[in-house]
C-alpha positions in Angstrom: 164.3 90.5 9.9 164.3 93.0 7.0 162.5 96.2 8.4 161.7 99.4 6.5 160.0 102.0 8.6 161.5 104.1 5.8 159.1 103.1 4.1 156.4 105.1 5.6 158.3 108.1 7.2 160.2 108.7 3.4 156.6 109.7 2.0 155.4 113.2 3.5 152.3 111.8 1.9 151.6 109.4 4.5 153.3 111.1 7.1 150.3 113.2 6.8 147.7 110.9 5.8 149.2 109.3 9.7 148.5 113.1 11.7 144.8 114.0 9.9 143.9 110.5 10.9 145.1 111.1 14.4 143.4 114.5 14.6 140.5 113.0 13.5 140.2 110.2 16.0 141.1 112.5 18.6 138.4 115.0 17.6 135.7 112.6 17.0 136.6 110.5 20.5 136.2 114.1 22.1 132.7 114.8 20.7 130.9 111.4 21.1 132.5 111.2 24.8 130.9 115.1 25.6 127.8 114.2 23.5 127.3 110.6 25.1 127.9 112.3 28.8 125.6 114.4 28.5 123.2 111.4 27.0 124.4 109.6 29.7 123.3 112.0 32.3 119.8 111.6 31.3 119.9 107.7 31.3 121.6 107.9 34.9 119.0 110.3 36.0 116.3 108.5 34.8 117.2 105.4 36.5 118.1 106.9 39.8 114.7 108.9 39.7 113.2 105.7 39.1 110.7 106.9 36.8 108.2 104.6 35.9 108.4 103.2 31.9 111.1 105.4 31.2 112.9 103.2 33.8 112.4 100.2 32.3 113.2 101.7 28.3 116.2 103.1 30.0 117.6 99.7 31.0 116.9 97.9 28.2 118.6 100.8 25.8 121.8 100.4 28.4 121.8 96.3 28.6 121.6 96.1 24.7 124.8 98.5 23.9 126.8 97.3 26.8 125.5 93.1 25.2 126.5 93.9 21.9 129.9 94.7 20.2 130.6 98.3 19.0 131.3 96.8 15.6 127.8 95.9 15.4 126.0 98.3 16.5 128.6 100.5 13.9 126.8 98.3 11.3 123.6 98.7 12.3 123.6 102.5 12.4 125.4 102.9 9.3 123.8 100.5 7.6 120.4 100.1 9.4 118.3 103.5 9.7 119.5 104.7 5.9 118.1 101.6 4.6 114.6 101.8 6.5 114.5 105.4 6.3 115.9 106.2 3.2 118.6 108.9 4.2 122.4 109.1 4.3 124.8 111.1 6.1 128.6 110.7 6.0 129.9 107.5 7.2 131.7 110.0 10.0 128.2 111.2 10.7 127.2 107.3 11.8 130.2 106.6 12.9 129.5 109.5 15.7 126.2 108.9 16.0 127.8 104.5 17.1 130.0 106.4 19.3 127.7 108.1 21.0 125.2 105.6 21.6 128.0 103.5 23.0 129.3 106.4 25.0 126.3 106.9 26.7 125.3 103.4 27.9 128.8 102.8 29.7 129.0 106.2 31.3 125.2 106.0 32.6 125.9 102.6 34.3 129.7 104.0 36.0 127.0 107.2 37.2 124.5 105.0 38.5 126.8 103.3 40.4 128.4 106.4 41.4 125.1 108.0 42.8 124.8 104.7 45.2 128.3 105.9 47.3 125.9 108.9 48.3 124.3 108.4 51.5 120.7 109.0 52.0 121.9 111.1 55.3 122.9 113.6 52.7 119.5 113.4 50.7 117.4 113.6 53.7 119.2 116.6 55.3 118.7 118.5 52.0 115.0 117.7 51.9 114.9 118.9 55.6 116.3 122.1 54.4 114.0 122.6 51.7 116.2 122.0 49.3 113.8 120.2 45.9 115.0 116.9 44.4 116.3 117.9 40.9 118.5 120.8 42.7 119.5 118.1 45.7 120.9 115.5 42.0 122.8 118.3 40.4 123.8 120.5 43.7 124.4 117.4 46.0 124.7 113.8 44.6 126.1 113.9 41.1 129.0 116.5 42.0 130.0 113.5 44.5 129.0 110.9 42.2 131.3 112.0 39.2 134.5 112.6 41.4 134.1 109.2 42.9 133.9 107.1 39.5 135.7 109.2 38.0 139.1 107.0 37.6 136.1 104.4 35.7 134.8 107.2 33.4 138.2 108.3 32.6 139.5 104.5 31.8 136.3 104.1 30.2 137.1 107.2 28.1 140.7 105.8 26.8 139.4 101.6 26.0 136.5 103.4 24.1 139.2 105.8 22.5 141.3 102.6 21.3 137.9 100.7 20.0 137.2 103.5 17.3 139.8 101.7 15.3 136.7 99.4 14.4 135.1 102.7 12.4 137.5 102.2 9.5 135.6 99.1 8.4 132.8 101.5 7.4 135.4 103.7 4.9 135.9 106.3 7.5 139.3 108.1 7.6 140.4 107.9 11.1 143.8 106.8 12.3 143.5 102.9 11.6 141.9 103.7 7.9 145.2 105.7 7.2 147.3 102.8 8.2 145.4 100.6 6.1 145.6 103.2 2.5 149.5 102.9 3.6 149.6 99.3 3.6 147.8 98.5 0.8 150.7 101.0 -0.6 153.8 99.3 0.9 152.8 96.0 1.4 155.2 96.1 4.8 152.1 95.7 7.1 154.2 95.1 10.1 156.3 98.5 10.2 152.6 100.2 9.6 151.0 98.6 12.5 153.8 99.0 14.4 153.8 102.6 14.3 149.7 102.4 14.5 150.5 101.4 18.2 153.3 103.3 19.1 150.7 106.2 18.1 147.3 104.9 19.6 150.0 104.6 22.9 151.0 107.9 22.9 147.9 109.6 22.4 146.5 107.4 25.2 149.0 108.4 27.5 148.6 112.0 26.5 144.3 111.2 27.4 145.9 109.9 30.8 148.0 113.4 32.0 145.4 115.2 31.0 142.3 113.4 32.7 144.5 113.4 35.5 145.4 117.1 35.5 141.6 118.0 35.2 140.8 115.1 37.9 142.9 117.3 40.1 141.9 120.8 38.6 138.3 120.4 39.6 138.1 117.4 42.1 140.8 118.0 44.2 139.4 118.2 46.9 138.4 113.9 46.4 141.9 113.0 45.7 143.5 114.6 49.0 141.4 112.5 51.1 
């Protein structure tokens, strides 16, 4: 088998091309996963409050993402809105905006599950005390809630980290796109994909220690037990 890594790592040109695509992913996995938490947090409470109509809009935004494949709903938001509307941002723009949306419909179902292990005991003896309902969700049930699904938000976190691939087919310059450019260069599309994976696995791995670190760091006290 005639292999030419050399091919790629000879080039600073694509050597770099390889580490702003990998910064780029990185950074734009970071934002959509803080943005689509905090999204997430609203669907979740929504849902647990069981507010009437925004109940029922909530479910249906959540069972749609989680029914359809990121790809498409990539598509659709890149494609969709602009055409209707009549504006357009950068592809990276829609590509966060995809993220995002897809984000927030996982990590609201992994919370909603999550706020099920509390026990009514525990919601009960804080209405006894006085306490009100929002500050009993935020003081009392999603503390618990997050450190116990927290493995699932984290895992979450990584497969939706190695689905962003998918945003190159939409022109944007993330890690996969700057394997592509080198490809179409080289021509030795093994060696480039190869080294896509070794690098999608070592930035995973990197995710891993340090979800695990700040697992321990602020829900330590869940782990011991």
């Amino acid at each position: 088998m005639d292999l030419r890594f050399f091919e790629i790592y000879r080039r600073s040109e694509y050597v770099l091309l390889l580490l702003e695509g990998a910064a780029f992913s990185i950074a734009l996995t970071l934002a959509a996963a803080v943005l689509g938490f905090v999204f997430a947090l609203g669907l979740s409470g929504v849902r647990f409050a069981q507010i009437r109509y925004l109940q029922s809009v909530a479910t249906c935004y959540v069972e749609f993402i989680r029914n359809t494949p990121l790809i498409v709903q990539l598509f659709f938001v890149a494609f969709g809105p602009p055409l209707l509307l009549g504006y357009q941002w950068p592809f990276w723009a829609h590509a966060l905006l995809a993220l995002i949306l897809n984000f927030s419909a996982y990590f609201s179902e992994i919370l909603r599950s999550g706020y099920g292990t509390v026990s009514d005991g525990q919601r009960e003896a804080a209405a006894a005390l006085g306490i009100g309902k929002v500050l009993t969700f935020f003081k009392i049930v999603l503390p618990q809630a997050i450190a116990k699904m927290y493995p699932s938000l984290a895992s979450q976190f990584i497969f939706l980290f190695l689905t962003t691939g998918v945003i190159a087919e939409i022109g944007v310059n993330d890690l996969t796109q700057a394997g592509k450019f080198i490809d179409s260069r080289t021509f030795r599309t093994f060696e480039v994909f190869f080294t896509l994976t070794v690098i999608y696995i070592a930035i995973s791995l990197c995710f891993k220690l340090l979800l695990a670190g700040l697992q321990r760091y602020f829900f330590g006290w869940q782990v011991a037990r």
